[in-house]
Each structure stands twice: as C-alpha cells, then as structure tokens.
C-alpha positions as CSV (number, residue, x, y, z in Angstrom):
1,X,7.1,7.4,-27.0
2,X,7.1,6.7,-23.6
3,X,4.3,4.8,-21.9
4,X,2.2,7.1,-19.3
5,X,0.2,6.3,-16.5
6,X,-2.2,7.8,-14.3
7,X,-2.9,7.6,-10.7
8,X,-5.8,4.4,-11.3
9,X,-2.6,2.9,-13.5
10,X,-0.1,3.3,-10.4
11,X,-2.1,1.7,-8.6
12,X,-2.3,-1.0,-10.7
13,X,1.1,-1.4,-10.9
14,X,1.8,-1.4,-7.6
15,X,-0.9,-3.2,-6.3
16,X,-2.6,-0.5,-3.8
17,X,-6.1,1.6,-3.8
18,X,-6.4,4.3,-6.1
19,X,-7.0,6.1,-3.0
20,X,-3.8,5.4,-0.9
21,X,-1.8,6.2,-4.1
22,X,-3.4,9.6,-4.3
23,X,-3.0,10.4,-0.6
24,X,0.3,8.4,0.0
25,X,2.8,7.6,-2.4
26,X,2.4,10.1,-5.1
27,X,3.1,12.8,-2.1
28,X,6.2,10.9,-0.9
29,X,8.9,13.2,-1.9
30,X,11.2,10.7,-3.3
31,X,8.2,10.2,-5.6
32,X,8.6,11.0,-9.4
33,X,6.9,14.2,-10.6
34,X,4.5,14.1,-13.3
35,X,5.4,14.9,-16.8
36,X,1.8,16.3,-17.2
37,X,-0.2,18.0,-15.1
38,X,-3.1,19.6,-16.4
39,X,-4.7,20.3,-12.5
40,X,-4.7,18.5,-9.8
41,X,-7.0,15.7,-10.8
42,X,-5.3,14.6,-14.1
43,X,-1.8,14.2,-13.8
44,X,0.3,11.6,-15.8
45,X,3.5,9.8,-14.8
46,X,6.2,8.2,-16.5
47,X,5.6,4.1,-16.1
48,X,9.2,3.3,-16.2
49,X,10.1,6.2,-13.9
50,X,7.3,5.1,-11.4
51,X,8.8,1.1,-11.9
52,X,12.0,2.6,-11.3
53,X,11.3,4.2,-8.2
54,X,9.0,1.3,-6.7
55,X,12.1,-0.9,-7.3
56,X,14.6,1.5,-5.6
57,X,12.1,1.7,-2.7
58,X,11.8,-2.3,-2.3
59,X,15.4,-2.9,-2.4
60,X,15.9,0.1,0.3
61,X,13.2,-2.0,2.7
C-alpha cells in the first residue's frame, strides 16, 4: 500500500507553510493530482509521486 500524504504532510516534506503548499505548489500544473479527493479541503497525494516531482523540479532549477 502506498504511503499518502496530505497537504500539512507536503509541507513537511518539502519544508514550506501549509499555507504556500495550498496556494502555491499543489496548483502548479506540473503538480501531481491527488489520488483522493473527497472536496476541496481533504485531498490525499501519493508521497513518492510528490518526492518524485520535488526532485524533478530541483534538478530542472
């Protein structure tokens, strides 16, 4: 089973506000969709996807 993550945990992982994850990256569009999205205010990622996608962007900078 893979490990999700919310936006609190993104934020986490990446080291940002829950706020500026909310706002910012989770509406980039390169940004990986959720795999469940009960509204708009609980919405769960993929951890490896959203690793995978903060690594791509840091090697593109």
């Amino acid at each position: 089973m893979q490990k999700r993550v919310n936006i609190a945990g993104i934020a986490e992982l990446l080291g940002y506000s829950v706020r500026h994850t909310r706002d910012y990256v989770t509406k980039r569009p390169d940004f990986p969709k959720p795999i469940i999205a009960l509204s708009t205010h609980n919405r769960w990622w993929s951890e490896v996807e959203v690793l995978r996608w903060a690594e791509r962007v840091s090697q593109a900078a």
